[in-house]
Structure formats: structure tokens, C-alpha cells
TITIKE-659274 format. One record per residue: y, z, x of N, C-alpha, C, O in turn. Coordinates in pm, whole numbers, padded with zeros to 5 digits, always signed. Each point is the difference from the previous one (the first is absolute). Example, Ala and Ser with C-alpha at 12.3 -4.5 7.8 and 13.67 -1.06 7.14 Angstrom:
BEGIN
-00569+00780+01319+00119+00000-00089+00120+00000+00090-00002+00066+00104;+00107-00138-00139+00119+00006+00082+00109+00073-00077+00111+00017+00051;
This chain:
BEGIN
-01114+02294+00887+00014-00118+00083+00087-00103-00073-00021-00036-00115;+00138-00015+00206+00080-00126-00077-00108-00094-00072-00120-00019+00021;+00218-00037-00121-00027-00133-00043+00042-00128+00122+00098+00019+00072;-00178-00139-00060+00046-00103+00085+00078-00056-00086-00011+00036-00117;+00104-00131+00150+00048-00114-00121+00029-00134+00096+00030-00002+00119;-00044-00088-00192+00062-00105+00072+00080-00120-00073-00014-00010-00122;+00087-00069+00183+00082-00050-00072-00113-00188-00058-00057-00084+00070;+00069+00092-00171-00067-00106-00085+00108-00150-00005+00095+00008-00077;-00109-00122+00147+00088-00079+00045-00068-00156-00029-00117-00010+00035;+00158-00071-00074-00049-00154+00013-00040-00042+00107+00062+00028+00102;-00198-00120-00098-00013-00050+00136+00000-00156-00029-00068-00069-00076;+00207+00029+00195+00040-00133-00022-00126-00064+00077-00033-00115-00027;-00030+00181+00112-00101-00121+00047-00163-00033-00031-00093-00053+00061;+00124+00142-00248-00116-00109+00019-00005-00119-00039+00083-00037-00083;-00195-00068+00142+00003-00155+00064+00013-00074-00212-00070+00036-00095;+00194-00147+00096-00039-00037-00138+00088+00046-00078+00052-00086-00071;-00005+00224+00054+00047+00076-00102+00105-00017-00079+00104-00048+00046;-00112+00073-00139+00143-00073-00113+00111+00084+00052-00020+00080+00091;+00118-00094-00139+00147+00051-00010+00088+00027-00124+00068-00092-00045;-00067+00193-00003+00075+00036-00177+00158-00021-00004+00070+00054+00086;-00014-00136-00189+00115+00047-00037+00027+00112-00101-00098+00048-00058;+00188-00012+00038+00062+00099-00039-00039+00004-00170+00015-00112-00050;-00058+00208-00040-00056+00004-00119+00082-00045-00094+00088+00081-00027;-00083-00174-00028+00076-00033-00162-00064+00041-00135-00113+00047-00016;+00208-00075-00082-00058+00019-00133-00066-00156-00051+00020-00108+00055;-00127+00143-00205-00070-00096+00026+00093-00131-00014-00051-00112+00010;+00198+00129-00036+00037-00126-00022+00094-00035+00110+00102-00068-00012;-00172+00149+00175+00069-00093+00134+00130+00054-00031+00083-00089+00020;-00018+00217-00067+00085+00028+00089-00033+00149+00068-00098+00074-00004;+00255-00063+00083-00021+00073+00146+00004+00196-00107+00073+00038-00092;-00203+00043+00176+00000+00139-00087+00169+00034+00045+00047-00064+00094;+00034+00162-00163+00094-00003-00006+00070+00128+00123+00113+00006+00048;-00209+00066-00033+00020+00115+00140-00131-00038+00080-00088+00086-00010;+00067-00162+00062-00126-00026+00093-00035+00153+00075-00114+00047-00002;+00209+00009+00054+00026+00114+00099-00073+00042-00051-00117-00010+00037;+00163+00097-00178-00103+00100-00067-00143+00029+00031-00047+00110-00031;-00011-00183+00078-00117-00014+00027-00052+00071+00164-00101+00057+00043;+00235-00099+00013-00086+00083+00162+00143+00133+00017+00056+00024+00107;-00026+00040-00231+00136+00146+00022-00126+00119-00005+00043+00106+00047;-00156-00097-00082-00100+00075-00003+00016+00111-00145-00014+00121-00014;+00035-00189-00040+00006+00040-00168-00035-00067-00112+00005-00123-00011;-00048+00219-00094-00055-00076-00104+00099-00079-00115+00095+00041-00068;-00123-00097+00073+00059-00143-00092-00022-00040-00111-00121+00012-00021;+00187-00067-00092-00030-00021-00140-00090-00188+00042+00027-00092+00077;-00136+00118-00179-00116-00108-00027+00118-00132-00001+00094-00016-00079;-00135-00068+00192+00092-00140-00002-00067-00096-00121+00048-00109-00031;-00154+00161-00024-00074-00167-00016-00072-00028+00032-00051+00056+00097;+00005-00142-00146-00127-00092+00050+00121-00092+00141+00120-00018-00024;-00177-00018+00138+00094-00043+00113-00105-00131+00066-00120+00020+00018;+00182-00148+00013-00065-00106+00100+00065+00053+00132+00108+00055+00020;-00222-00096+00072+00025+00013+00097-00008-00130+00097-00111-00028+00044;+00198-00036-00016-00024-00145+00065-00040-00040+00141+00036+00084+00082;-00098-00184-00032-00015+00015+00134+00082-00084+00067+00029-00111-00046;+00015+00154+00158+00117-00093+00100-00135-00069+00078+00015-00097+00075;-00094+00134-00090-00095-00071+00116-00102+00000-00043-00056+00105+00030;-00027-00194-00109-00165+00027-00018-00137+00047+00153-00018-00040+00115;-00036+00123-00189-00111+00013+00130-00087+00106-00063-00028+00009-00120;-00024+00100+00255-00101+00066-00053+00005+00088-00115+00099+00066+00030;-00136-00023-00134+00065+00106-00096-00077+00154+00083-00117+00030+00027;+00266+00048-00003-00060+00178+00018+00023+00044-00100+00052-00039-00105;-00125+00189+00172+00021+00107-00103+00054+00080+00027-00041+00108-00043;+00186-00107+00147+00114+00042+00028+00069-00062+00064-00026-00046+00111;+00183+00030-00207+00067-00091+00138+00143+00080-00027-00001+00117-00037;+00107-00183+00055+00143+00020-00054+00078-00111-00021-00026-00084+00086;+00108+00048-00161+00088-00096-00066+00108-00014+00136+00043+00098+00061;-00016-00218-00036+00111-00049+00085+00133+00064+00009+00019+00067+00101;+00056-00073-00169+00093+00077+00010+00045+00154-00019+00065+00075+00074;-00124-00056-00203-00021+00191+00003-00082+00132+00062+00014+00119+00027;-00133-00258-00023-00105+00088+00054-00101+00028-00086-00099+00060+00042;+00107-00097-00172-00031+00076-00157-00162+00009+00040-00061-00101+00036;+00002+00227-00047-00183-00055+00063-00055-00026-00118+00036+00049-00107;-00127-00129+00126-00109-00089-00109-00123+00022+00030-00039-00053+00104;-00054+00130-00179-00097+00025+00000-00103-00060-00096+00021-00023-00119;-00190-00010+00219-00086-00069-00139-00056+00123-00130+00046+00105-00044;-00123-00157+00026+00008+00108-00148-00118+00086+00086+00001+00110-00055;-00108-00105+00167-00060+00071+00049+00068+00095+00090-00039+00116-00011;+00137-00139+00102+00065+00055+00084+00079+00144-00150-00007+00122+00010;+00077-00207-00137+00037+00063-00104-00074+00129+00001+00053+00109+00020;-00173-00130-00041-00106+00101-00050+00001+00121+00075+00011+00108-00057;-00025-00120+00223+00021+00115+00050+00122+00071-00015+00001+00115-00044;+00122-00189+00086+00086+00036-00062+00005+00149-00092+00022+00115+00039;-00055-00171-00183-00011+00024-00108-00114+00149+00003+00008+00108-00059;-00102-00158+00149-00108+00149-00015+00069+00115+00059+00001+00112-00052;+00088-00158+00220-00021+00122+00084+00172-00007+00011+00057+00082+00072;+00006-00164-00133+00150+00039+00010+00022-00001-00171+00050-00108-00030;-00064+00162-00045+00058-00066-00145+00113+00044-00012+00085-00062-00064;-00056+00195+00130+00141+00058-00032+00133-00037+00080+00114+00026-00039;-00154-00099+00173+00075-00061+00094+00044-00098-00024+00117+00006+00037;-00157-00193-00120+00048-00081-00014-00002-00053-00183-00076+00032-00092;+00169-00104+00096-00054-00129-00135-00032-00118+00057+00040-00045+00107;-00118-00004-00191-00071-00151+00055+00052-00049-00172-00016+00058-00107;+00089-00203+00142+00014-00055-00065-00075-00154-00021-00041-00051+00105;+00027+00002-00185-00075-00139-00046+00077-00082+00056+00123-00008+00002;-00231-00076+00062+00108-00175+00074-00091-00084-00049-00121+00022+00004;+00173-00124-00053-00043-00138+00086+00002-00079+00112+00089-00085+00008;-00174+00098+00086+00027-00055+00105-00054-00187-00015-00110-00026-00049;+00190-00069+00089-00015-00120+00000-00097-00028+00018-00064+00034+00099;+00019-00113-00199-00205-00069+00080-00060+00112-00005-00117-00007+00039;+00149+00106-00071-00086+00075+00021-00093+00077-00107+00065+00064-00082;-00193-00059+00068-00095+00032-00175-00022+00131-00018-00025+00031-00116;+00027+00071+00211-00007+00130+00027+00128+00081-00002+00114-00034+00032;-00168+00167-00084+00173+00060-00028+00050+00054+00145-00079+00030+00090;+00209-00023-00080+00066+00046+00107+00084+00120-00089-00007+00027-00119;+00086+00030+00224+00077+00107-00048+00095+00057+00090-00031+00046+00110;+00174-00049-00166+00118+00043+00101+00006+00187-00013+00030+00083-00086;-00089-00085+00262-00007+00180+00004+00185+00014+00062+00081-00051+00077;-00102+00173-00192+00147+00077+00053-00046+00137+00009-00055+00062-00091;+00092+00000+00258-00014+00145+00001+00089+00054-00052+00110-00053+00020;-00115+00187-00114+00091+00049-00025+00027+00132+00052+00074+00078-00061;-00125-00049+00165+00019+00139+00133+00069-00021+00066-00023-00105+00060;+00141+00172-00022+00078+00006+00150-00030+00107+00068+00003+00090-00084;-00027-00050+00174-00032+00126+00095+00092-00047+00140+00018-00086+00087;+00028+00235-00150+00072+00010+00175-00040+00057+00108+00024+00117+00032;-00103-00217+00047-00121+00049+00089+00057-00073+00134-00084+00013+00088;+00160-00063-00057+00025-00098+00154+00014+00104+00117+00072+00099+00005;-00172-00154+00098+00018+00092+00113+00065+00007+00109-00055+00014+00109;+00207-00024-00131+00069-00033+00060-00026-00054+00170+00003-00109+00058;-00030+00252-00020-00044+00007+00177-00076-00084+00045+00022-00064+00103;-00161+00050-00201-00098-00036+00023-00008-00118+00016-00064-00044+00096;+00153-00073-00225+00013-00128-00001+00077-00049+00169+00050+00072+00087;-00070-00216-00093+00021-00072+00128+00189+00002+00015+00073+00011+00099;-00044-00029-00245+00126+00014-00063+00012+00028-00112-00070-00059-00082;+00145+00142+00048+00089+00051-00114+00136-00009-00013+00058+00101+00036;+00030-00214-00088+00115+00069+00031+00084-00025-00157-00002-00107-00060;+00042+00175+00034+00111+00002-00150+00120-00008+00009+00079+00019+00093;-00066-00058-00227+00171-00072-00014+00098+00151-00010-00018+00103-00064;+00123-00146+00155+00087+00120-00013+00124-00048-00063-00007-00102-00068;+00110+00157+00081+00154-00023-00070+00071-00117+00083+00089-00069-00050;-00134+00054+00177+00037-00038+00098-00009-00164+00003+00069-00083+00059;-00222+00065-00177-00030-00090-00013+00056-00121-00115-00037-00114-00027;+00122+00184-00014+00055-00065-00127-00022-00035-00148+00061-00050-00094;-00184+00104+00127-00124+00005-00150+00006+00134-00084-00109+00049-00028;+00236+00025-00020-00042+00101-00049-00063-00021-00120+00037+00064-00098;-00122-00140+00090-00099+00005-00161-00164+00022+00097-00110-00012-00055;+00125+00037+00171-00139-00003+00097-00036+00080+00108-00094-00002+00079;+00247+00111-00103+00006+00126+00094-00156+00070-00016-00063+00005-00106;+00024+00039+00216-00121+00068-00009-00143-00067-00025-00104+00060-00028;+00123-00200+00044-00075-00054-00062-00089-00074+00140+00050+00025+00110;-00165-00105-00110-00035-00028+00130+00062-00125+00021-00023-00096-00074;+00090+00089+00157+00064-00143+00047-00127-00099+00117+00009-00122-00003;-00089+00170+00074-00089+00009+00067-00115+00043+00014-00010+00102+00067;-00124-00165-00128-00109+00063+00066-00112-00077+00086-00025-00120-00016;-00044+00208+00113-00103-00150+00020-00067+00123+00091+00047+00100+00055;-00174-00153-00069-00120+00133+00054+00008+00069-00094+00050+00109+00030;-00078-00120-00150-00005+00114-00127-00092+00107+00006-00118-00033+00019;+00143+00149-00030-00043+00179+00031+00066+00011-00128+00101-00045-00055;-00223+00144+00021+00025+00092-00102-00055+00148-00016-00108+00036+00048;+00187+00037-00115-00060+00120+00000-00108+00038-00090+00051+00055-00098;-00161-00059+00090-00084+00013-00109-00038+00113-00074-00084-00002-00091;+00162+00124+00139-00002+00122-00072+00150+00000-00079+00053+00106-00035;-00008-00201+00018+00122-00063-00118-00023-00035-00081+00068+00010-00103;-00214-00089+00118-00035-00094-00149+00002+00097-00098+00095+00011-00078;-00212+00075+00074-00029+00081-00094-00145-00092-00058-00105-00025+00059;+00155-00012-00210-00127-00043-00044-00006-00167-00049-00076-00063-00075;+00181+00030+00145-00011-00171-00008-00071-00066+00053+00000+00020+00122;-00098-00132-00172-00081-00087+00054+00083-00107+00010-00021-00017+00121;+00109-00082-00151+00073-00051+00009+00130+00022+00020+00027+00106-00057;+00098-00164+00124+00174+00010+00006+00032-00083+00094-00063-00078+00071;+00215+00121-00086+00063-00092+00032+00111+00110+00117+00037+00107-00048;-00004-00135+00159+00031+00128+00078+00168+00011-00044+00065-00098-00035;-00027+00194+00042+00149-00002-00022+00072+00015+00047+00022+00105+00060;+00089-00248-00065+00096-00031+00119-00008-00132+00005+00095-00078+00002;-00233+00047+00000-00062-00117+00066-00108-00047-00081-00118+00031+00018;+00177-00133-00139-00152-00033-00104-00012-00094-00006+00004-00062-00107;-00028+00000+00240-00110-00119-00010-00101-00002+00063-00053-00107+00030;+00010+00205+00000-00166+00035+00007-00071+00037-00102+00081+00070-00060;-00174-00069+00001-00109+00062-00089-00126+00091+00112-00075-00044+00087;+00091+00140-00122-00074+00102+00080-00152+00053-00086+00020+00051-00111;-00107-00057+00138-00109+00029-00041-00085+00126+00106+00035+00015+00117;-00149+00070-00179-00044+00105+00031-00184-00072+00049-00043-00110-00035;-00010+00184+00098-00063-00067+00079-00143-00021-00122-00092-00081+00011;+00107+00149-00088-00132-00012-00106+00074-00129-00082-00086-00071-00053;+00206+00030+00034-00011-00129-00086+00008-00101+00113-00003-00114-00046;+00010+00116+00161+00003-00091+00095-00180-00055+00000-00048-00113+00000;-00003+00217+00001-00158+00025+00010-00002-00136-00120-00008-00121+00022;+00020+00196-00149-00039-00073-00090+00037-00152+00027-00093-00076+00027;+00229+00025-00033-00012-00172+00028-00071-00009+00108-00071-00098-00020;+00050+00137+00113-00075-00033+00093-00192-00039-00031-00081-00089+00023;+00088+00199-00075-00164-00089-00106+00014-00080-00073-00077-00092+00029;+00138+00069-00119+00036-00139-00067+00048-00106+00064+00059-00092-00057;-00088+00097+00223+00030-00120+00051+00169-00036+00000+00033-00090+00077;+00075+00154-00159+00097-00002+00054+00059-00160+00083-00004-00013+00122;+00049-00081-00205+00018-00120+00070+00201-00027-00009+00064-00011-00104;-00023+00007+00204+00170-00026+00011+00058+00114+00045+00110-00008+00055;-00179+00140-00072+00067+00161+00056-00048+00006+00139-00095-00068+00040;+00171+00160+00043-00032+00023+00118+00072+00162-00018+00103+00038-00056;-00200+00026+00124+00069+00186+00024+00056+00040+00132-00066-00029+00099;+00184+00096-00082+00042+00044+00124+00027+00145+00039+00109+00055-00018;-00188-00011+00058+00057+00181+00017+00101+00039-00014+00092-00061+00055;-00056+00201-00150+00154+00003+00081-00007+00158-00028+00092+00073+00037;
């Protein structure tokens, strides 16, 4: 029987909630490839990193950084992580502003090429036609995300390929934040 997965996403509405800028070093300047963080690969140790807020409010225990996306996790959300994906991501050390509890910048480092083409609402990729040959083949379009789940193989976490700004999770680590109360994530089938 398939694995379910669903895609693991910020939820802007809950009531209150802060808003992250983008991670610096501890002496406030900008990390130097921000990207690195959502290409779905593993990465050399940045540092100890602040993480600043554009907006004070509720503190979660998942959100994403304003401009990259970079996800920020509390050090509990970390933990599962860490039990039922260890081989899928690095979690790195933050400081998050005001804040006394550790946080931690998750980077998946899985790509799976799992998109279901048909299935999604849209799929559509960059061709030659498009003027991007650094993005041929690549998804120019998605929305209704399908996936094939006899692609994954044995990833609990990734990032789909083509298209990596989703973080995709398997339905046993979905399970897990979901008992820990899970505050700022929201899950969407796909």
C-alpha cells in the first residue's frame, strides 16, 4: 500500500503571528547564499545565525523567512525532525529575536522526482521557447500538487524536483507534529 505525503507549508492565518526576516550572522550581516537553504541539499555548517523579526507577534514552531522562504523551526518541532527524518535534513542553530528557546533553520536535503504530472491541476515546464535555457525541463508551473508516491522510495522528507519550494513530508512525520500540537504548519495532500 502507498505511502500518503503531504506538502508541509506556513499558515499565515494564525491570529497574532510574527513574521521572520531573513537569517544573518551574529554580527547582522546578510548569510551570503540565502538560496542554499531551500536547493534541497546539504550544506556546509553556517554558524551560529540571528534570525530577525520584520513583525513581532506570536512565536511558531514553523514558519518561513520573507523573502527565501528559509523554514525555521522550534527546537521541539527540531526533535521530530531529528528522530524520524535524520537522514533527510540539517537543522541548524538560530537565534530567533526575543526569543529564550532554541529555534533551528531546517534544510531538506532530498530531491525526488516524483510530480504527477496528469494528476496535478497544472503542470507546465519551461521549454526553449521560453527563453530560460538554464530552466529547460524544469517546472515553470505548478498548482494542485500530485505526486507519485511509488517515486519516493524511502524519504520522509523532500523537496520535489523541478519545483523546490515545497517541503513534502510522509504521513507518519505529519502524524508526529501533529501531536506536538504543531503551531504555524498547516498540511495539504498531494
Amino acid at each position: 500500500m502507498p505511502r500518503h505525503f503531504f506538502e508541509l507549508d506556513f499558515d499565515v492565518d494564525v491570529p497574532g503571528r510574527w513574521y521572520l526576516r531573513e537569517p544573518t550572522n551574529l554580527e547582522g550581516q546578510a548569510v551570503p547564499d540565502i538560496w542554499a537553504f531551500v536547493y534541497g541539499r546539504a550544506v556546509a555548517d553556517p554558524g551560529k545565525l540571528r534570525v530577525p523579526l520584520s513583525r513581532p507577534g506570536k512565536p511558531l514552531d514553523f514558519d518561513k523567512t520573507t523573502v527565501a522562504g528559509t523554514p525555521i523551526v522550534s527546537g521541539r518541532v527540531a526533535a521530530v525532525f531529528r528522530e524520524l527524518a535524520p537522514n533527510d535534513v540539517q537543522l541548524f542553530p538560530v537565534d530567533v529575536q526575543g526569543q529564550p528557546e532554541p529555534y533551528f533553520l531546517l534544510n531538506v536535503v532530498h530531491v525526488v522526482r516524483c510530480i504527477d504530472d496528469p494528476a496535478c491541476e497544472e503542470a507546465r515546464r519551461w521549454t526553449s521557447e521560453d527563453g530560460r535555457p538554464d530552466k529547460v525541463g524544469e517546472y515553470h508551473v505548478v498548482s494542485g500538487l500530485r505526486i507519485d508516491p511509488l517515486a519516493v522510495n524511502d524519504a520522509v522528507v523532500f523537496r520535489p524536483w523541478g519545483y523546490l519550494l515545497p517541503i513534502i513530508v510522509d504521513e507518519d512525520l505529519k502524524a508526529a507534529l501533529e501531536r506536538i500540537g504543531l503551531v504555524g504548519g498547516r498540511f495539504v495532500a498531494v
